[in-house]
C-alpha positions as CSV (number, residue, x, y, z in Angstrom):
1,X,-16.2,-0.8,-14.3
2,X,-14.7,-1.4,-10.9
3,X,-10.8,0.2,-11.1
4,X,-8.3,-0.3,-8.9
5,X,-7.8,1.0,-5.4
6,X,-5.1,2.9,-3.5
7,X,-4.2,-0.3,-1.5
8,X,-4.3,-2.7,-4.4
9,X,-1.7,-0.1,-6.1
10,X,0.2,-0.5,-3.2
11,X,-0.1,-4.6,-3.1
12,X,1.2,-4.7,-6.9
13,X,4.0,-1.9,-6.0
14,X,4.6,-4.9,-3.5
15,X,5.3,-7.2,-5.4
16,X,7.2,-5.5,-8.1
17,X,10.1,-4.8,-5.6
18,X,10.0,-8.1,-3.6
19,X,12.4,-10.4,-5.9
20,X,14.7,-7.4,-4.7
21,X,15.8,-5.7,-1.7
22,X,14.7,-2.3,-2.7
23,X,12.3,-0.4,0.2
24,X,8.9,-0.2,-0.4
25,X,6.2,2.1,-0.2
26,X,4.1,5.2,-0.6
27,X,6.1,8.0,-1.3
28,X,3.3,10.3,-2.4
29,X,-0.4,9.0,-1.3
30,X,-1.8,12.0,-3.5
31,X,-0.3,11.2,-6.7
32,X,-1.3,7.4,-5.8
33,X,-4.9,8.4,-5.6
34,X,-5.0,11.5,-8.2
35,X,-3.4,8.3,-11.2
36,X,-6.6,6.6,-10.3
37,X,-9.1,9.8,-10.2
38,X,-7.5,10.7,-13.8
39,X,-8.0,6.7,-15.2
40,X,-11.4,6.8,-14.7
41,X,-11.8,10.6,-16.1
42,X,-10.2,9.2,-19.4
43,X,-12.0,6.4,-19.7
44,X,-15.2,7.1,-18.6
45,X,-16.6,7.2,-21.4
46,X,-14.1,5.1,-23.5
47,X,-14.7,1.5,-24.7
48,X,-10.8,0.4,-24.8
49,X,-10.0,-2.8,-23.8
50,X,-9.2,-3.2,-19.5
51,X,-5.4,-3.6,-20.4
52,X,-5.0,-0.3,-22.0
53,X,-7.1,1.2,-18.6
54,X,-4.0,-0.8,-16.8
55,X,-1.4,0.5,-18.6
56,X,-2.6,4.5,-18.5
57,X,-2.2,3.9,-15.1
58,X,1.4,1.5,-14.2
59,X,2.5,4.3,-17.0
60,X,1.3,7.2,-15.1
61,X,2.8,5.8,-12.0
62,X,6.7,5.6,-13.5
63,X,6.5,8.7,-15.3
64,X,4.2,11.1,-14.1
65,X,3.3,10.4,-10.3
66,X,6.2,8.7,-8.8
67,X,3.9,7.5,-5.9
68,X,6.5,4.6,-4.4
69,X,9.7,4.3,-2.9
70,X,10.8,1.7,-5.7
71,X,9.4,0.0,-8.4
72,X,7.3,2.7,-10.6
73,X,9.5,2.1,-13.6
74,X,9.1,-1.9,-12.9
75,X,5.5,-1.5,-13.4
76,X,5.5,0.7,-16.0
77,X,7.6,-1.9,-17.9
78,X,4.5,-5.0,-17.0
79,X,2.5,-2.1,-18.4
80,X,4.7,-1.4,-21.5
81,X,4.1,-5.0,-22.6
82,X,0.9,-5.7,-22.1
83,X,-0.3,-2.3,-24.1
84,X,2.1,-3.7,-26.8
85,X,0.1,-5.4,-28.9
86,X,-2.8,-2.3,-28.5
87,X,-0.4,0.1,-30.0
88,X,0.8,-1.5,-33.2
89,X,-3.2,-2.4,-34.0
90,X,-3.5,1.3,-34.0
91,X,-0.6,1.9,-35.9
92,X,1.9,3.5,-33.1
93,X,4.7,0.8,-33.4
């Protein structure tokens, strides 16, 4: 399983801040790169699906590392949706 990397955090921070005209950036290149070190300690052994490995992460970003200028909540948000319909098959609403 390839995961994401530091800059590809940084290209989808990016994005979540260009429609706009917040800053963006790395605020904290350590939490950037410790959200991806604990992903793969999680799930290293896990089966879940890739969207759940997606969401640990945009999640850990907004509420937990607070690696960007701008934009960790926006993420977090993608991520809330897209773990969504994971949650309710397991019964968490």
């Amino acid at each position: 399983m390839r995961y994401l990397s530091a800059e590809e955090l940084t290209a989808i921070n990016q994005e979540a801040v260009a429609v706009s005209s917040d800053p963006h950036g790395v605020m904290n290149a350590a939490n950037r790169t410790h959200v991806i070190q604990a992903a793969q300690y999680k799930y290293e052994k896990d089966a879940e699906p890739i969207l759940a490995k997606a969401a640990f992460i945009l999640e850990y970003l907004a509420f937990k590392g607070h690696a960007f200028i701008e934009g960790d909540k926006r993420m977090a948000e993608t991520a809330h949706r897209l773990r969504k319909p994971e949650r309710r098959r397991r019964g968490l609403g």
